[in-house]
Structure formats: structure tokens, C-alpha cells
C-alpha positions in Angstrom: -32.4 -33.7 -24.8 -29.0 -31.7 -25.3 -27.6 -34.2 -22.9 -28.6 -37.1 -25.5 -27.5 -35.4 -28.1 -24.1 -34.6 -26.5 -23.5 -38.2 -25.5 -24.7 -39.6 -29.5 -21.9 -37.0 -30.4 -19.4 -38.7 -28.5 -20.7 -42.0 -29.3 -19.6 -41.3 -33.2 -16.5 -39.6 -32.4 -15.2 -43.0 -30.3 -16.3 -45.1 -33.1 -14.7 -43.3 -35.6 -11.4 -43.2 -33.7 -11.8 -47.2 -33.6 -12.6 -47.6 -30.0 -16.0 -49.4 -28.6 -18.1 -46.5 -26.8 -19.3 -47.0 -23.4 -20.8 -44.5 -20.7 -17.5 -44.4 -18.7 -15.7 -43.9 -21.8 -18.1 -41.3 -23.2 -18.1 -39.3 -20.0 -14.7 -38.9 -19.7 -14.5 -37.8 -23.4 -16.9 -35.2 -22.6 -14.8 -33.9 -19.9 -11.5 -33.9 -21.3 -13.4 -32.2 -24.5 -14.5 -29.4 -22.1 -10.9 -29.0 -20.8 -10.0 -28.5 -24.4 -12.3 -26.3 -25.3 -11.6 -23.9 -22.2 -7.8 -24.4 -23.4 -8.9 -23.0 -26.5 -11.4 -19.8 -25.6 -8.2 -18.5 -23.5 -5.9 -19.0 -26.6 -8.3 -16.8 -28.5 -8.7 -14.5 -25.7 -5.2 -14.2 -25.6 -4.2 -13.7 -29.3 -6.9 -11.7 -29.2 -5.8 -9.2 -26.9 -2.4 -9.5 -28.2 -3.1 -8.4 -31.5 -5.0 -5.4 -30.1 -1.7 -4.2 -27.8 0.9 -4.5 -30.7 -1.4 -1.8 -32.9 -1.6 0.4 -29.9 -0.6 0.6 -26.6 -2.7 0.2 -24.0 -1.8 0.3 -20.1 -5.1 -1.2 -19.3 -3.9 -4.5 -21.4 -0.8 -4.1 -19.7 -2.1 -4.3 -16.5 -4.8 -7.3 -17.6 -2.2 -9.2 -19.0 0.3 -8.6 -15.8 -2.4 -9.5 -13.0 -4.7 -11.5 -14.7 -3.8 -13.5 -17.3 -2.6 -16.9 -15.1 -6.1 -16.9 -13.2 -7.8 -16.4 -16.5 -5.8 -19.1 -18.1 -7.2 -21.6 -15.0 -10.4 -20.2 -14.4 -11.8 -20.9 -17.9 -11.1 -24.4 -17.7 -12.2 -25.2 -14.7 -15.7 -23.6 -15.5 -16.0 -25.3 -18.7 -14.9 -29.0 -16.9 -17.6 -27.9 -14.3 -20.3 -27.5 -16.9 -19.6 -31.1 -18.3 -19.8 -32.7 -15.0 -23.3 -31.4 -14.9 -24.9 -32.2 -18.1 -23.1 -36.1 -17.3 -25.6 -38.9 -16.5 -26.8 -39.4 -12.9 -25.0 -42.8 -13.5 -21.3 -41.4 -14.5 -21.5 -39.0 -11.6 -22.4 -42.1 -9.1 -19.5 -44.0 -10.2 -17.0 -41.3 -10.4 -17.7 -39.0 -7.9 -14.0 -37.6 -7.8 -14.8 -36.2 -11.1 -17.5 -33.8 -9.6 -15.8 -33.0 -6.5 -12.9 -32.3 -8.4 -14.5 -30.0 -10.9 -16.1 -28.1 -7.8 -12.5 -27.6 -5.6 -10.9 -26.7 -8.9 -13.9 -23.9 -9.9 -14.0 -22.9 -6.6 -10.3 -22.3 -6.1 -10.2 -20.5 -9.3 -13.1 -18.8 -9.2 -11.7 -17.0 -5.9 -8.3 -16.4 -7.6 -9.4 -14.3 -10.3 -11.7 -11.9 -8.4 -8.9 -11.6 -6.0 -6.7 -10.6 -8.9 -9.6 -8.3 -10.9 -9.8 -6.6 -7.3 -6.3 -5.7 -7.7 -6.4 -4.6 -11.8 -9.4 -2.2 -10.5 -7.2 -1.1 -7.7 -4.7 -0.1 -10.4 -6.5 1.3 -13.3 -9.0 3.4 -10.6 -5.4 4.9 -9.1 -2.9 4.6 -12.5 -3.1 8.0 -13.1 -2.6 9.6 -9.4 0.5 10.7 -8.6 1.0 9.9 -4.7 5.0 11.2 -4.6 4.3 14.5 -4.3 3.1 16.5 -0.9 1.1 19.2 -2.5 -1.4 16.0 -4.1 -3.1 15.9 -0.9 -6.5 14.7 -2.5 -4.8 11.8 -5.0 -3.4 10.7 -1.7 -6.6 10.6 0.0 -8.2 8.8 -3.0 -5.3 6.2 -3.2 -5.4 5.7 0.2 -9.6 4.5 0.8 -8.7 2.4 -2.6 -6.5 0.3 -1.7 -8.1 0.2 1.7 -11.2 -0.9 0.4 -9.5 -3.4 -2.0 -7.8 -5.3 1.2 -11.1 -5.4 2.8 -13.2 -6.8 -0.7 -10.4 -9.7 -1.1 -10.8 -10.5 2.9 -14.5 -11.2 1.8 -13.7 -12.9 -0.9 -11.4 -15.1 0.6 -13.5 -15.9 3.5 -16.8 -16.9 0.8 -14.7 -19.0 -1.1 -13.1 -21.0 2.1 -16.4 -21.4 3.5 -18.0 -22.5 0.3 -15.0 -25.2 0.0 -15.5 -26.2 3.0 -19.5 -26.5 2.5 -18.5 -28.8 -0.4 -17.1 -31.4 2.0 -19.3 -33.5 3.9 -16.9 -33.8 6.9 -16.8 -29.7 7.0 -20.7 -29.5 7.4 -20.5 -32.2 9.9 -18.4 -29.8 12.5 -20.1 -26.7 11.3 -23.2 -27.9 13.3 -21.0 -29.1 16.0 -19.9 -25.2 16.4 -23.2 -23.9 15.8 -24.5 -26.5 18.8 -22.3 -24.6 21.0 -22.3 -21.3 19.8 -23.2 -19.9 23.1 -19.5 -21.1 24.6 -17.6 -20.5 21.1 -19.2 -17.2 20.6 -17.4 -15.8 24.0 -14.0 -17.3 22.7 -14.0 -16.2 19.7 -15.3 -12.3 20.6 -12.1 -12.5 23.2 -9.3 -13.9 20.5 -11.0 -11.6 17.6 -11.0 -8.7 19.9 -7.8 -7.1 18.7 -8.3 -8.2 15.6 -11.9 -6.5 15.1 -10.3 -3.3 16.9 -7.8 -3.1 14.1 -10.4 -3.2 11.4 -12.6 -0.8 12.9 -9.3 1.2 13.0 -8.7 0.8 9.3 -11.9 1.6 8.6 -11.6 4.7 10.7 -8.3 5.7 9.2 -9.6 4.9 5.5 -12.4 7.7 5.9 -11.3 10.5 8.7 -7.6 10.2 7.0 -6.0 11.1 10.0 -3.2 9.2 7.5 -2.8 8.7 4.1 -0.2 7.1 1.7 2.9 9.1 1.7 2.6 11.7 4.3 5.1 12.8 6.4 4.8 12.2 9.6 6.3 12.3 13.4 5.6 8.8 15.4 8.3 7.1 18.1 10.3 10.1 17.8 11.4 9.1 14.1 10.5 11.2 11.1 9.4 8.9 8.5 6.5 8.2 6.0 3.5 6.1 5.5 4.6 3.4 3.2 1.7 0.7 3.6 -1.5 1.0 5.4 -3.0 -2.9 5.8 -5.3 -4.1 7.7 -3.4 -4.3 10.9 -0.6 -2.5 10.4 1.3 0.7 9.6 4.8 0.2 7.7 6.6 3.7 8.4 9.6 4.2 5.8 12.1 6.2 8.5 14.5 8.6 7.1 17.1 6.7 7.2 15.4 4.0 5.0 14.5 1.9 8.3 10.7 0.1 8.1 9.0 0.9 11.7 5.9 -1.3 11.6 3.0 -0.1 13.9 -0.6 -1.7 15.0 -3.1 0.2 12.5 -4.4 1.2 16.1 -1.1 3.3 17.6 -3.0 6.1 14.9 -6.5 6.1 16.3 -5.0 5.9 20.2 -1.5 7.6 20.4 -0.7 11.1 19.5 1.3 11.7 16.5 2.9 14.1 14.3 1.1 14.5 10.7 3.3 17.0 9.0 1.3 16.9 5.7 -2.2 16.8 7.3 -3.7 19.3 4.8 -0.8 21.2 3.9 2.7 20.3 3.4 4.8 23.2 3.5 6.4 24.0 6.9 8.5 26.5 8.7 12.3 25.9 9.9 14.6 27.4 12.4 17.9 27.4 12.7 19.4 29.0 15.3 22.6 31.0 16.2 24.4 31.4 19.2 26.4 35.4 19.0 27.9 38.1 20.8 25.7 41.0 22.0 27.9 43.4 19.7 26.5 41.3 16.3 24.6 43.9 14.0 21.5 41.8 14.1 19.9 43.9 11.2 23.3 43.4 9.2 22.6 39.6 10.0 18.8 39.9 9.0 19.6 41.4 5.3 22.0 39.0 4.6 19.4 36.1 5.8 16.5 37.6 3.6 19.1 37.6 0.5 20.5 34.1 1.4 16.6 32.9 1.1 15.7 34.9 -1.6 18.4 33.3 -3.4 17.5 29.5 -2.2 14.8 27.6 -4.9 13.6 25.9 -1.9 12.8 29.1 0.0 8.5 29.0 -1.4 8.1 33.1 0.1 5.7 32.3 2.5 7.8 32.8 6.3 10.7 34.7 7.0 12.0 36.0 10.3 15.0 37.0 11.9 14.8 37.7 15.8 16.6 37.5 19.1 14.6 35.4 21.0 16.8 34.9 24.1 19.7 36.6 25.7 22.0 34.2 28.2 25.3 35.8 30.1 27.4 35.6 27.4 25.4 35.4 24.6 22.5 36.1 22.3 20.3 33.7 20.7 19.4 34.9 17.4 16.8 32.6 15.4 16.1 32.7 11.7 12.7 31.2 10.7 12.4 30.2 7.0 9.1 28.3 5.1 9.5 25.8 2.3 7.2 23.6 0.3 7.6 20.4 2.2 9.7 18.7 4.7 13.1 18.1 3.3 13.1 21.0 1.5 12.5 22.5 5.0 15.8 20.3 6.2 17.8 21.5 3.3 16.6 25.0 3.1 17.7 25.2 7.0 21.0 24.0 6.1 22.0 26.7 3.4 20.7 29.0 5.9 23.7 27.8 8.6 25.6 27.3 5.8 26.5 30.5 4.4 25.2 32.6 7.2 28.1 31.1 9.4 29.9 31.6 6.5 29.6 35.6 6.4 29.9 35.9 10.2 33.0 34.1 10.1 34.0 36.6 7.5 32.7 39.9 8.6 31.9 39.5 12.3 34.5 36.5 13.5 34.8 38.1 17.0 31.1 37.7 17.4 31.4 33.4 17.8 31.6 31.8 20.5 35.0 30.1 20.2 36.8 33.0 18.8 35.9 34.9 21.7 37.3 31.9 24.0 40.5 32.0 22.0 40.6 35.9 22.2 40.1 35.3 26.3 43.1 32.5 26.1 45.3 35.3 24.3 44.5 38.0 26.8 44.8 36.1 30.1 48.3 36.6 32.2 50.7 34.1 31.6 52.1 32.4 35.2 55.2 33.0 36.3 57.5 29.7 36.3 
């Protein structure tokens, strides 16, 4: 019944226009009116919306209109151009079968294009408020980390259903879809062997995700290079080195090599620096002037602080300072004051207690030769 209805609609509309109204004619009126209309909806969305943002700001909208406003713009469309090619006649559809495989590619395409992209605007209003800079946010980390994890793992899915469904669609695809299932025994072993790596690094992921043996941001030791985790995907690690170098890993070197974690579950750390010094040094004048040197440094946190002699070689003493800061490069920094202005005071009060002055004090002393 609607179906008549719609097609006496169209009927009066092409007369009216001054054109003689046929089924071909009236089909392809009803599909270029659903186009139209679909056109429409996401112009009124859109204004919609629009008007909304300019009274206040809102960083959802902001992040709607960023990700997801070309995918809505072609989604609509294509669902409302699929709709018409189902309430056509059994009779338009037989002639023009490129209409209805058309509006199923297009709707299918879309379709898969705008969860994709919703995936990602719930990725981003789920995490837009965690702050995953900082070392001390251990738990945002974790959180941003089995997100965005999860996310990469949703639009895998999603991207598989909608290729296989495309593929369904086409009559040839169906045709060697039986063919594979016919030898599934043979195909089965192939693919298990060429998808082993592949399902070991997901399994990985997975792993990783939930045991957080890494998470987004954290500091950690691997190749001998200090760097930190800048991507976790599905198969690999990106690593940003200290030095601004990428070091990309298999997602699996962090479930089967030992590494270095250095903001595991906390991210403060202890640093040494050590001195090499005569034995006639005043190690407790030293220590003093090390406890107000770190007393005096922001990026001391109060936690660790030592002074000791921890070796003693034949023509020296090896006096370490051990100082705690609130994360890594603070630790880096904080170690460098220390040599800094320690060296600095030695040189001035103790110089005959370094190691070159006492080679230059040996050069003075020795007996010159006799030419």
C-alpha cells in the first residue's frame, strides 16, 4: 500500500513538471528524492548542532563535529537511497539491478565508516579528561592505555564484518567462500602457520592491555635506550628515545624479553653520582654541603639522601652521593646540580683532593733531568 501511494506521488509530481511518468522514470525519482532528503536531515543535523556550540561551548561537539561529521554527512544518504531501493517494484529492481547493488556497497561502506569513527569520538570523550603527561597519574595511564587498546581491537571487528558482508553481497565472493570452506582441512593448516605471529601479537596485546606490564607514557629501559611508550598497537611498540628517536618493537619483545619499567607503580627514583677523591677529603665536610646542595634543589622530593665511600682503590676513594627525585629526568637533572656545584666547592676548598691536581702537584715535585 505505501508503496502505491509512494509511486501515485511521483506519478503527479512528473506530470506536473510536464514530463510523461513511467516506472523507470518514477523509480529513479524516488531515489534521487531519497538522496535529497538524506542531503537535507544532515543539513538540519548540522545547523542544528551548530547553533547549539555558538551559545556554549561544548568539547563533545567539538570532537562530533571533528571525527564525525564527513561519515555522517555520507552515511545518511546512503541509508535513505537504500530504503528507496526497497520499497521499488520487483520490476524496477529487475531492470536496474546496479541501482540495488549500488545502494548496498554504498551503505555498507558507510555504514562501517561511521562506527569506525564513533569508536574513536568514544575513545576520546571516555579519555578527554585524563592527563597521561604526568608520572605520578599512574591510574589515568592505565585507563587510557586498555581504551585505546580496546578501541583498535572493536574497529579490527568492525572492519572485518563489514569486508565480509561486502563480499557476501557479491555473487562471485560466495562462490569461493565455499571453495575455501571445501578445503578447509588444507587451508586451515596454512592459515594457523601464516597467522601464527600474528595471533601471538594479539594475545600479547591483550596481555599487555590488562597485566599493564606497560602503559602509555611510562618510562622505560628496552635495547639499552631510555625512552617512553609512545604507541601501543596491535603489533607493535613505538618507543620515543631520549633523544627524540622512534624505536619500534613487536608488541611481543614486552611479554618475552626483560625490560626496564621505571614507572611501573611509582615513578620517583634514586640517582648517584659519583666522585673520584683523595683519602685526605673531609668526607663529612663533603656530606653537609651535599645535604644543603639538595635541600636547596626543587627537584630534590626528600625521600633518599646518602653520602658514602663505597670503594677505596690505590690512589683513591670513591665517594658516592645518592639523591631521590620525583621522576626520571628530574632524577638526571637533580644528579647534575649535584656534580655541578659539589665539584664546584671541592675545587674551591679541597683542590688538592682531585685527581688531576694531584698529577700536576706530582709533575711539579718530580726531579728535573740533567741535560
Amino acid at each position: 500500500m505505501m508503496q502505491q501511494q509512494l509511486d501515485t506521488w511521483i506519478r503527479e509530481v512528473i506530470r506536473w513538471a510536464g514530463f510523461v511518468p513511467n516506472r523507470d522514470l518514477s523509480g529513479w525519482v524516488l531515489l534521487i528524492i531519497a538522496v535529497l532528503a538524506g542531503i537535507i536531515v544532515d543539513f538540519i543535523v548540522t545547523q542544528a548542532l551548530t547553533f547549539v556550540a555558538k551559545r556554549r561551548t561544548y568539547q563533545t561537539l567539538q570532537i562530533l563535529k571533528t571525527h564525525l561529521r564527513w561519515a555522517f554527512w555520507t552515511f545518511v544518504p546512503s541509508l535513505f537511497f537504500l530504503l528507496a531501493t526497497n520499497v521499488q517494484s520487483a520490476r524496477f529492481i529487475r531492470r536496474h539491478p546496479v541501482a540495488d547493488k549500488t545502494a548496498e556497497i554504498l551503505f555498507l561502506v558507510t555504514a562501517t565508516w561511521l562506527f569506525v569513527q564513533a569508536l574513536k569520538v568514544g575513545e576520546l570523550i571516555l579519555i578527554r579528561h585524563y592527563d597521561t603527561t604526568q608520572d605520578i597519574n599512574l591510574s589515568q595511564r592505565k585507563f587510557v592505555t586498555q581504551v585505546r587498546f580496546i578501541r583498535r581491537i572493536a574497529v579490527f571487528v568492525v572492519i572485518l564484518v563489514g569486508a565480509s558482508l561486502l563480499l557476501i553481497s557479491f555473487q562471485g565472493s560466495r562462490k569461493v567462500g565455499l571453495s575455501v570452506l571445501t578445503s578447509a582441512g588444507v587451508v586451515s593448516v596454512l592459515i594457523g602457520f601464516a597467522a601464527q605471529k600474528t595471533l601471538g601479537n594479539l594475545l600479547a596485546g591483550i596481555q599487555i592491555a590488562f597485566n599493564q606490564q606497560i602503559r602509555l607514557d611510562d618510562a622505560v629501559v628496552v635495547e639499552k635506550e631510555w625512552g617512553r611508550i609512545e604507541e601501543i598497537n596491535l603489533t607493535n611498540v613505538i618507543v620515543r628515545l631520549w633523544d627524540r628517536r622512534r624505536l619500534i618493537l613487536p608488541i611481543t619483545y614486552f611479554v618475552e624479553t626483560p625490560f626496564e619499567n621505571w614507572t611501573r607503580n611509582d615513578a620517583s627514583i634514586i640517582g648517584t653520582a659519583f666522585f673520584y677523591l683523595d683519602y685526605t677529603v673531609p668526607v663529612d665536610r663533603i656530606r653537609e654541603k651535599a645535604r644543603e646542595i639538595a635541600e636547596n634543589d626543587p627537584l630534590w622530593n626528600g625521600q633518599s639522601f646518602a653520602v658514602q665511600v663505597t670503594d677505596t682503590q690505590p690512589t683513591c676513594l670513591v665517594l658516592r652521593v645518592l639523591v631521590s627525585a620525583g621522576d626520571a629526568p628530574s632524577a638526571f637533572d637533580l644528579r647534575c646540580h649535584m656534580r655541578e656545584q659539589l665539584l664546584a666547592f671541592i675545587r674551591d676548598e679541597y683542590p688538592h683532593t682531585l685527581p688531576q691536581t694531584r698529577l700536576m702537584l706530582a709533575e711539579e715535585l718530580r726531579p728535573k733531568e740533567i741535560s
